[in-house]
N, C-alpha and C positions, 0 to 999 in steps of 0.2 A: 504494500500500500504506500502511494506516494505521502510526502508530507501534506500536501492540500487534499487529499482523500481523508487524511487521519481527521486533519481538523474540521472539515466538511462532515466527517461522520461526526465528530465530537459536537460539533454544532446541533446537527438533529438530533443527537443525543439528551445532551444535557437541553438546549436552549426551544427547540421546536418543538418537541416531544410532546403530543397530545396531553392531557392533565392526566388521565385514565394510566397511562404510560409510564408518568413519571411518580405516580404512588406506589404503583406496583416497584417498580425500581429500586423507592427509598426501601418499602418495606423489605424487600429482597436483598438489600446490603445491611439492612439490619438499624437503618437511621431510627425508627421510631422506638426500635426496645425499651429506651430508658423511658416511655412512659407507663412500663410494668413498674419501676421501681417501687418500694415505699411509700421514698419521697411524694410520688404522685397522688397516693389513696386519700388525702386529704380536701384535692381540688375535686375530687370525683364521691369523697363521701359530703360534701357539701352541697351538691347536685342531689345525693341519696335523700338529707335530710329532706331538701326542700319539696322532692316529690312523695315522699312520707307524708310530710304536711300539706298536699297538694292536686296529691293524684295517687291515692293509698287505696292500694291495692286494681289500679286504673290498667287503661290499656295504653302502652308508651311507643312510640316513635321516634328513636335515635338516628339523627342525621350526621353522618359523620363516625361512626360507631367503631371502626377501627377494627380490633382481634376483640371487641366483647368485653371489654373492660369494663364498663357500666353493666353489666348484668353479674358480673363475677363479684360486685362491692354491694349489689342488690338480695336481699333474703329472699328466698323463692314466693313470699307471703306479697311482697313488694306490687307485683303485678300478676294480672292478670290473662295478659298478653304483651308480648316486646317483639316486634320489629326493628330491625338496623338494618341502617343503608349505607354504603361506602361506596366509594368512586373506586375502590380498589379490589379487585378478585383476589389480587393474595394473601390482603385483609381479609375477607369477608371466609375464603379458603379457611381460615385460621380461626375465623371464630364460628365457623358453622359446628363446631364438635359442641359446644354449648348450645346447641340450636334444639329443639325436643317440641312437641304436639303444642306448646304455649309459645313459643320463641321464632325466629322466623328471621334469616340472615339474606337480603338482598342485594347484588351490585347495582348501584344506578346513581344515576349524576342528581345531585340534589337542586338543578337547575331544571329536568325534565321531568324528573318523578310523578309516577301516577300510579296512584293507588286506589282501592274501590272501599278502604277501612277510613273510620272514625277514631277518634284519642282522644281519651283524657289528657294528654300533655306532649308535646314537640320537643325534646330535647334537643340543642345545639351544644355538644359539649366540645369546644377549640375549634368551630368549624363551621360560625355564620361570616367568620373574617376570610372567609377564602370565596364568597359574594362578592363582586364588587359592589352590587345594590341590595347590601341587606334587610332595607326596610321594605323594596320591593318583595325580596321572596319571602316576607315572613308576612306581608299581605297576601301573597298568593298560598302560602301555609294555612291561610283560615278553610280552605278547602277540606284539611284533614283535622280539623277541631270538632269535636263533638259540642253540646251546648254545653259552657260551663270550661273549657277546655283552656290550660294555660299552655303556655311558652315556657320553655325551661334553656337560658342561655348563659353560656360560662364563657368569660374571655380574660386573656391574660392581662394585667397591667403592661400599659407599656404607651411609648409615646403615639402611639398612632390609636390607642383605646378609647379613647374620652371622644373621638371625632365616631366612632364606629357607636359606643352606645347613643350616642347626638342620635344619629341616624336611625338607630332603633326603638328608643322613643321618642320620635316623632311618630311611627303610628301603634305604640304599644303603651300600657300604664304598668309600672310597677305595681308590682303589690306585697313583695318579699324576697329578701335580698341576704345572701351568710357572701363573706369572702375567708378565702383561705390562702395559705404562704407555707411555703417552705423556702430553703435557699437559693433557689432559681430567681424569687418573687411572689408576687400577690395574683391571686386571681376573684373576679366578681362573678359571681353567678347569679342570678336572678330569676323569678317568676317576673311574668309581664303577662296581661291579656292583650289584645289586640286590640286599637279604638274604634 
């Protein structure tokens, strides 16, 4: 392979590479592990409480869902039904082994998604920032709200956060909010309805 072959493939690699493409990828080198660690159960038991309080014993919708991690910090009592969606098959491969008559592991882009189910709660857990219009798709989210049905969104602090929750309420109201930290940083999670 010439040197401008190499860098032409490296191009489509790294830089064109469909989004589908380039999760599979990360997961596949192993970039996402470290959010099995410890460390992490605290940003993701903070999402548990809130849907405890929230949507207990409801039917959920995790966008963004990863290998299952949210169902693994959840007690079987938690829900009644859990759907997860990921843009990624080697995600979704990984966490189908938790998947059972209640549970239910999808690939699909959370830009096109369609479903024919209801939920008590839409979780975004690190993964209404990869929207670039997230107040958009979590208006077009009310699709999959049953009556009564919240928002469940978690995002890291960081400088570009405070403009991303701006944009998500403008068309959602708080209504319950835990944040958690460990050494990485802070994260906010929150219940929100939709206005």
């Amino acid at each position: 392979m010439t040197p401008f072959q190499s860098v032409r493939a490296w191009f489509r690699r790294e830089i064109i590479r469909d989004r589908a493409e380039r999760w599979n990828h990360q997961y596949t080198i192993g970039r996402w592990e470290g959010l099995k660690a410890p460390a992490e159960n605290a940003r993701i038991d903070a999402c548990v409480a809130l849907l405890r309080r929230h949507a207990p014993g409801g039917r959920l919708l995790e966008i963004g869902c990863g290998e299952a991690l949210l169902q693994r910090r959840l007690a079987s009592t938690d829900y009644r039904r859990l759907v997860g969606v990921d843009i990624s098959d080697v995600a979704i491969n990984r966490a189908q082994v938790f998947a059972d008559e209640r549970v239910r592991y999808l690939v699909a882009d959370m830009q096109t998604l369609e479903l024919a189910e209801k939920f008590d709660a839409v979780i975004f857990g690190e993964s209404i920032y990869y929207h670039p219009r997230p107040h958009e798709l979590l208006r077009s989210y009310s699709r999959f709200l049953d009556v009564g049905g919240v928002l469940v969104i978690s995002i890291f602090r960081n400088k570009g956060s405070a403009r991303i929750w701006t944009r998500i309420r403008s068309v959602t109201v708080p209504i319950d909010r835990a944040t958690a930290t460990n050494e990485a940083g802070a994260w906010d999670c929150e219940v929100l309805r939709l206005r």
